[in-house]
C-alpha positions in Angstrom: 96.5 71.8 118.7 94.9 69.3 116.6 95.9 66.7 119.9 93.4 69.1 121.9 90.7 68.5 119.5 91.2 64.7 119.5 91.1 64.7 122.8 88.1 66.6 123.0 86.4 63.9 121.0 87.6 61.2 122.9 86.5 62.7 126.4 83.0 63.2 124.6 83.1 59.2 124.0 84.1 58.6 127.3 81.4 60.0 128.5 78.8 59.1 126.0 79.5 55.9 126.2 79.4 55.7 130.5 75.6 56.4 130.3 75.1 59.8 131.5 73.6 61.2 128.4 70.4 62.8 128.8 69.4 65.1 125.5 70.2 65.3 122.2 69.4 68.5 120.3 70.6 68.3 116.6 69.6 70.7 113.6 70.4 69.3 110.0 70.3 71.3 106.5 70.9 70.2 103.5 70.3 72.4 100.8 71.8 72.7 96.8 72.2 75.9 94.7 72.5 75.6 90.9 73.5 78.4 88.5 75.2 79.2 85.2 79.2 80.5 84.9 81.0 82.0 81.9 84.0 80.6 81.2 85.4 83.5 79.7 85.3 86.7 78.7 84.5 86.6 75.4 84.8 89.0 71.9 80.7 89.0 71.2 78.0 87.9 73.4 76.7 85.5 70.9 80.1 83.5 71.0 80.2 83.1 75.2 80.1 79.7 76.5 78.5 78.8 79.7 78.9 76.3 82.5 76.4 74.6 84.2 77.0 74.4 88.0 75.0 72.3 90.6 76.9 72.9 94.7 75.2 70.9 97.8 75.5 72.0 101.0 75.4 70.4 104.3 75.2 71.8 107.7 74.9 70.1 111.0 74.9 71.7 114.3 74.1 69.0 117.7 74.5 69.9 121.5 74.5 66.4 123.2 73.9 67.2 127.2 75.2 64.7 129.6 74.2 66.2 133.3 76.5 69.6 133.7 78.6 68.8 130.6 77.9 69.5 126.9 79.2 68.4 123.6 78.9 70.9 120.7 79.8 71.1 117.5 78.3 73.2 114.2 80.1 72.1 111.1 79.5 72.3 106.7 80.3 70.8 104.0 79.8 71.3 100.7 80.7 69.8 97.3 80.6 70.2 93.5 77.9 67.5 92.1 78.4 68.8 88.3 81.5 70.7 87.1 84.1 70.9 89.5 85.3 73.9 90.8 88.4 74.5 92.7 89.1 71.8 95.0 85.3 70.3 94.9 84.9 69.5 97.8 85.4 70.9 101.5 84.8 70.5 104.8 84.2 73.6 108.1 84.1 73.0 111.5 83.4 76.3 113.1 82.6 74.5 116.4 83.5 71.2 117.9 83.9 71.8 122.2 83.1 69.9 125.1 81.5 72.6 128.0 80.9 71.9 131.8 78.6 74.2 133.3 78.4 76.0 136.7 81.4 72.8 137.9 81.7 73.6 141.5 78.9 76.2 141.4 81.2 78.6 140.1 82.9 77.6 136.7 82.3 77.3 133.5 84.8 75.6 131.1 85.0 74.7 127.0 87.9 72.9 125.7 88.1 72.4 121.9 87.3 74.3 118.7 85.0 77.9 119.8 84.4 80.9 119.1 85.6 83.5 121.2 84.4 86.8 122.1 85.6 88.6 125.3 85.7 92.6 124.5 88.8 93.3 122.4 89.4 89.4 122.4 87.2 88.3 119.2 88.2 84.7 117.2 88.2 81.0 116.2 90.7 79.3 118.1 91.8 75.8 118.9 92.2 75.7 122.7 90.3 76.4 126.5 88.0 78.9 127.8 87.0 79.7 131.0 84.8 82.0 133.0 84.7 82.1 136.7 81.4 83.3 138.6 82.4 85.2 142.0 80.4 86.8 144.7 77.3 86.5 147.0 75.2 87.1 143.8 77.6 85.8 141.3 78.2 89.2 140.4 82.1 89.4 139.8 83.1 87.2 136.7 86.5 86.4 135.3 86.6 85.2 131.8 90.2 83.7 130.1 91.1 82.4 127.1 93.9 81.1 124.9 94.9 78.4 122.2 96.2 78.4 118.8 94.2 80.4 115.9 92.4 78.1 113.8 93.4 77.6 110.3 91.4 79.8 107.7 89.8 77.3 106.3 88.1 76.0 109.1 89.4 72.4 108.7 92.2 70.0 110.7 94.5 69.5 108.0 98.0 69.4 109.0 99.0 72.6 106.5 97.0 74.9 109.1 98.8 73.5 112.8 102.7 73.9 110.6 103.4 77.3 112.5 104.7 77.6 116.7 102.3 78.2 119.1 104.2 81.4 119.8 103.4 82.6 116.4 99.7 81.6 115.7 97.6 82.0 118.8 95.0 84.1 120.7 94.8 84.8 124.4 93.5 87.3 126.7 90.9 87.5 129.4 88.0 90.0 130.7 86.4 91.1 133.9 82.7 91.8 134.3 81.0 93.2 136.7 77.0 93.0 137.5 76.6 94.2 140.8 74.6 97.3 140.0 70.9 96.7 138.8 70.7 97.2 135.1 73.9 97.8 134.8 76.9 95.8 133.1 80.9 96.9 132.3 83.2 94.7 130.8 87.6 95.4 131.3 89.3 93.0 128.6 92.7 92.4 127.0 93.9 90.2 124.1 96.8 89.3 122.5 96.9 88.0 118.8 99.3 86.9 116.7 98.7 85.2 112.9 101.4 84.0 110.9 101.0 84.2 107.4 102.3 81.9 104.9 105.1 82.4 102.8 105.2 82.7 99.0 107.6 83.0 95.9 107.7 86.5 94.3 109.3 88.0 91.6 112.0 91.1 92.8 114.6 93.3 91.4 118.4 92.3 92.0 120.8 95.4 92.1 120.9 95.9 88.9 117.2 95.9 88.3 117.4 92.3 87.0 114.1 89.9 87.7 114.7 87.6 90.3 112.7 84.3 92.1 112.8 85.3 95.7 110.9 83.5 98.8 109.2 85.6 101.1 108.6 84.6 105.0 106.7 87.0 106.4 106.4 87.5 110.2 103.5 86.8 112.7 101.3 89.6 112.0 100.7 91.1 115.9 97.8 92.6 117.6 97.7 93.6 121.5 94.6 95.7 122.2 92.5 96.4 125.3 88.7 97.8 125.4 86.2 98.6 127.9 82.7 97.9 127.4 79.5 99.4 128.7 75.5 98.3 129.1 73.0 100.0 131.1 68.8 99.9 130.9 67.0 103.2 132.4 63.6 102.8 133.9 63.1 99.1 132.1 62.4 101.8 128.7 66.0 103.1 127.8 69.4 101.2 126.6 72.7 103.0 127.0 75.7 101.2 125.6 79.3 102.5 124.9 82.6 101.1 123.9 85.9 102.0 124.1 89.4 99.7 122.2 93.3 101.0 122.6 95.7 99.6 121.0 99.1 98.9 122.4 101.2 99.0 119.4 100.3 101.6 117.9 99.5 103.6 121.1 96.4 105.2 120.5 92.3 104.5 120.6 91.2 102.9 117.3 87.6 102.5 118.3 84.9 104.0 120.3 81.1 103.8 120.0 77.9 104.8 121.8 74.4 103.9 120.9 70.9 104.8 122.7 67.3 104.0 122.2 65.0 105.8 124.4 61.1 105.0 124.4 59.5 108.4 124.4 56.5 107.0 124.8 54.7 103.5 124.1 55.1 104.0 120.1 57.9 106.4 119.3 61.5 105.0 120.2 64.4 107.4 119.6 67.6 105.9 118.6 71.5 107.9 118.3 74.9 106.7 117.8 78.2 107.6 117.4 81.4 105.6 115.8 85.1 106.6 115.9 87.2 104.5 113.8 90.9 103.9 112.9 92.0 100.9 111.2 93.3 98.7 113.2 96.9 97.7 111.7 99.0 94.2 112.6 102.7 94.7 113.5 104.9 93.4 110.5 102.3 93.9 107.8 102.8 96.2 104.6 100.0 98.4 105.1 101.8 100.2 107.3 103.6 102.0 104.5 100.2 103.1 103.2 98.6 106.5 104.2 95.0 106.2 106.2 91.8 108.2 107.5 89.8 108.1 110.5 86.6 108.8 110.2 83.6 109.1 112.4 79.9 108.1 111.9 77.1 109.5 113.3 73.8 108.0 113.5 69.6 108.8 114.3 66.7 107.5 113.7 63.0 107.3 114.1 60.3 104.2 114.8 56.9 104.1 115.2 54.9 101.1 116.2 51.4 100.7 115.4 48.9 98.6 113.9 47.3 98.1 110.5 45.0 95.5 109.6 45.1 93.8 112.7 49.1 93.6 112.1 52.2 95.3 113.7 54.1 97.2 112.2 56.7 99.8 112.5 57.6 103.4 110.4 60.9 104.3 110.8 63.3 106.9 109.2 67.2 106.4 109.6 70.0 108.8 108.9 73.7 107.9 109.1 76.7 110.1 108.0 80.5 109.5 107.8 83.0 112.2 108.4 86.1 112.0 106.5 89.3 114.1 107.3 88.6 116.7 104.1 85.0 115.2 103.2 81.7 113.2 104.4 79.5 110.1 103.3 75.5 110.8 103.9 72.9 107.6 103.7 69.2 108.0 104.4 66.5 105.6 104.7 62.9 105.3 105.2 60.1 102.0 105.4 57.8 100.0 106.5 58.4 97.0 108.2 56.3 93.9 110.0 56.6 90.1 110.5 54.6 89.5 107.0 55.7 92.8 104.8 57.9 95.6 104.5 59.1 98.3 101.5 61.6 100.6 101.9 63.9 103.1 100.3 67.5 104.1 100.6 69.4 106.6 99.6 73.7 107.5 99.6 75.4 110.7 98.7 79.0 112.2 99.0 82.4 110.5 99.3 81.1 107.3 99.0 78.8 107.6 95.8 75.7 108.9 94.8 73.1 106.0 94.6 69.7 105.0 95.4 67.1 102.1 96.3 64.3 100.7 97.0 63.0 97.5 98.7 60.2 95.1 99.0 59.2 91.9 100.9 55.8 90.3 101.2 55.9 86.5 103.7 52.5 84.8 104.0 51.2 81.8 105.6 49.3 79.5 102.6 48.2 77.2 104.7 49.0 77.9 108.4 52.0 76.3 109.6 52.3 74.0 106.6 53.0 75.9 103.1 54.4 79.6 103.3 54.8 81.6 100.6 58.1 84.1 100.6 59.2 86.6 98.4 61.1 89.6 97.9 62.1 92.6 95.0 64.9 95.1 95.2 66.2 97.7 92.8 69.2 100.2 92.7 70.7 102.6 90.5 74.3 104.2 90.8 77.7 105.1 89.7 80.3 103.1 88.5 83.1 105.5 88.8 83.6 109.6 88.4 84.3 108.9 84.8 80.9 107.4 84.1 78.0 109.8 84.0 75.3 107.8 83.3 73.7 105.2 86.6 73.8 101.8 86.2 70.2 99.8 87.1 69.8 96.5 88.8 67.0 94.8 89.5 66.7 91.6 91.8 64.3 89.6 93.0 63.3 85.8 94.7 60.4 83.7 95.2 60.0 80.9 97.3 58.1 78.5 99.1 58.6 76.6 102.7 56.4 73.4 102.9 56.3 71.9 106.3 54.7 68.3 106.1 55.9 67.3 110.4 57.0 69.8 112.9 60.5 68.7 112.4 61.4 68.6 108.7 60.5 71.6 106.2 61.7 71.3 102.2 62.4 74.9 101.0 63.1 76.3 97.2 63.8 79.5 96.3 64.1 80.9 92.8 66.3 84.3 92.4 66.6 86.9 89.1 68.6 89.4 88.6 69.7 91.7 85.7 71.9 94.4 85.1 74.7 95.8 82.3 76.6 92.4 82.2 73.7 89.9 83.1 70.6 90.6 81.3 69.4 87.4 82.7 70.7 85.6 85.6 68.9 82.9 87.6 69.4 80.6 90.1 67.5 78.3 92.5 68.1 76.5 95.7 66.5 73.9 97.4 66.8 73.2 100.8 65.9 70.1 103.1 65.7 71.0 107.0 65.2 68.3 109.9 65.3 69.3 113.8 65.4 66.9 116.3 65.2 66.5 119.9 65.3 63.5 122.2 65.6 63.5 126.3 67.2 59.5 126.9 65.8 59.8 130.3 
């Protein structure tokens, strides 16, 4: 698969270099994060050593358009400048595709590293995707997909392409259908298989002796199908349901509906519901493990209004998750806009009794050229049923954007946070964004 991405690259070339480029759209970020490590755990605080850290991180993400074609790619890197850690430096491409669009007035096509997500069919692989656009209206559309899974770490090294196709791959396809106003309904498949690497264990010989043994585990296999569901009432309401079966295990692992309805211009009703079964690979070991189902149930409340010449919106939330032989409560309620919010949460039941609370304040300094952002959060809860007493943390980050040109902004941040093991610990990032656009023609 690596071939397909080389040749990718080469049939960008091609292109680029026979003149038909017309606009450039590229977005980089460069940004580094500094911060303190212990190096171990240690018999007294006053005898702990620290590390001093300093990671930068780049990102770049460029669409360069030549007439109906497209070359894409979003990548990051990132590296140690003081005191190595791990490896020290790596590289991600999450996306690196060439796309024509609307070829023949009715197809769409991306060869390369993407993304994928077609109903049941979600992932990164290396390969093709297509989607065909049928009908007077374009309404009938036929989506397909396949190619191999991309490695984990998002990189072209040679370790990630060692398995078969066969065993490492993603394909499927999906139908959709728009031919009803306001309506849209999705009818996918996929097939997945991962291999998994194999590793040196130690295990017990007849005689219970210790023994080296090498363990090659098999493609872990996933063949699901789902059915997906949009539809707007009256330009005010949006329906939207979901429905995933799995093949190998026979049975519906997950089904969801959410609804907003606009009761009026400021009140906007919203309900869901969520049944979920984990969703288990063929040839894994957590088959051998005992598992719930559960369900969730959700509701909740906004109101939009103004206040000091501002919008902003009241809400109140309430979610619950229904175990076999118990249930999992969480409430929240707040205040939120575009410049400042504060909020409060709150969890009880199976999964812990804890609580929280929330604020953000974002201002304009001087309009479009310094903003000021900021934020403070604190929780309190349980470390375990043995512990009685709650544990508090407290968090919070200040930072400013200045933006000298449209098309480059510095940002630095500064972020505390305390709690039993840290009673201080800071950090700070700083950040250097560029945009750019350019039409050749």
């Amino acid at each position: 698969m690596r071939k397909l991405i080389l040749v990718t690259f080469i049939l960008f070339f091609a292109f680029l270099a026979s003149g038909y480029s017309q606009s450039l759209n590229l977005r980089l970020n460069s940004s580094f994060y500094t911060w303190k490590r212990l190096d171990a755990v240690p018999e007294t605080l006053k005898s702990a050593t620290y590390t001093t850290h300093l990671t930068g991180y780049q990102n770049m993400a460029f669409d360069l358009n030549f007439g109906k074609w497209t070359f894409s790619t979003s990548l990051q890197t990132d590296e140690d400048v003081i005191n190595r850690n791990g490896r020290g430096f790596s590289y991600r491409f999450y996306d690196a595709f060439l796309k024509g669009s609307n070829l023949f007035n009715v197809l769409d096509l991306k060869l390369g590293r993407q993304y994928v997500s077609a109903g049941s069919g979600k992932g990164t692989i290396d390969g093709a995707h297509f989607k065909l656009k049928l009908g007077e209206k374009k309404e009938y559309q036929i989506i397909g997909y396949g190619g191999y899974l991309t490695p984990l770490a998002y990189d072209f090294d040679k370790e990630g392409y060692k398995k078969k196709l066969s065993e490492n791959f993603l394909a499927g396809g999906q139908f959709l259908y728009y031919g009803i106003k306001d309506l849209y309904a999705g009818l996918s498949y996929a097939n997945k298989n991962r291999a998994m690497e194999p590793y040196w264990t130690t295990r017990a010989d007849s005689v219970f002796n210790p023994m080296d043994y090498y363990v090659q585990p098999e493609s872990q296999a996933n063949q699901s199908a789902g059915l997906d569901l949009t539809y707007r009432l009256a330009k005010r309401h949006n329906l939207y349901g979901k429905l995933y079966y799995d093949f190998n295990q026979k049975r519906i692992f997950k089904g969801e509906f959410n609804g907003s309805f606009a009761l009026n211009d400021k009140i906007k009703l919203s309900v869901g519901y969520d049944y979920k079964e984990p969703q288990l690979s063929v040839n894994t070991v957590f088959w051998v493990f005992n598992y719930q189902k559960y369900q969730e149930i959700q509701g909740g409340l906004d109101y939009l209004t103004k206040f000091m010449g501002t919008n902003i919106n009241i809400y109140g939330r309430f979610g619950g998750v229904i175990y076999d032989k118990d249930n999992s409560l969480k409430f929240q309620l707040g205040v939120s806009s575009s410049s400042y919010g504060l909020g409060i949460t709150k969890y009880t039941g199976y999964s812990g009794e804890s609580e929280g609370a929330f604020a953000y304040f974002n201002h304009d300094i001087v309009k479009s050229f310094l903003a000021l952002t900021s934020s403070l959060n604190y929780s309190r809860y349980n470390l375990g049923n043995s512990n009685s007493d709650k544990v508090n943390v407290f968090g919070g980050t200040l930072g400013l954007t200045y933006r000298p040109v449209s098309r480059f902004s510095i940002d630095a941040q500064g972020q505390l946070m305390t709690n039993e093991i840290y009673k201080t610990d800071t950090r700070f990032l700083i950040g250097f964004n560029y945009w750019l656009f350019s039409n050749f023609n």
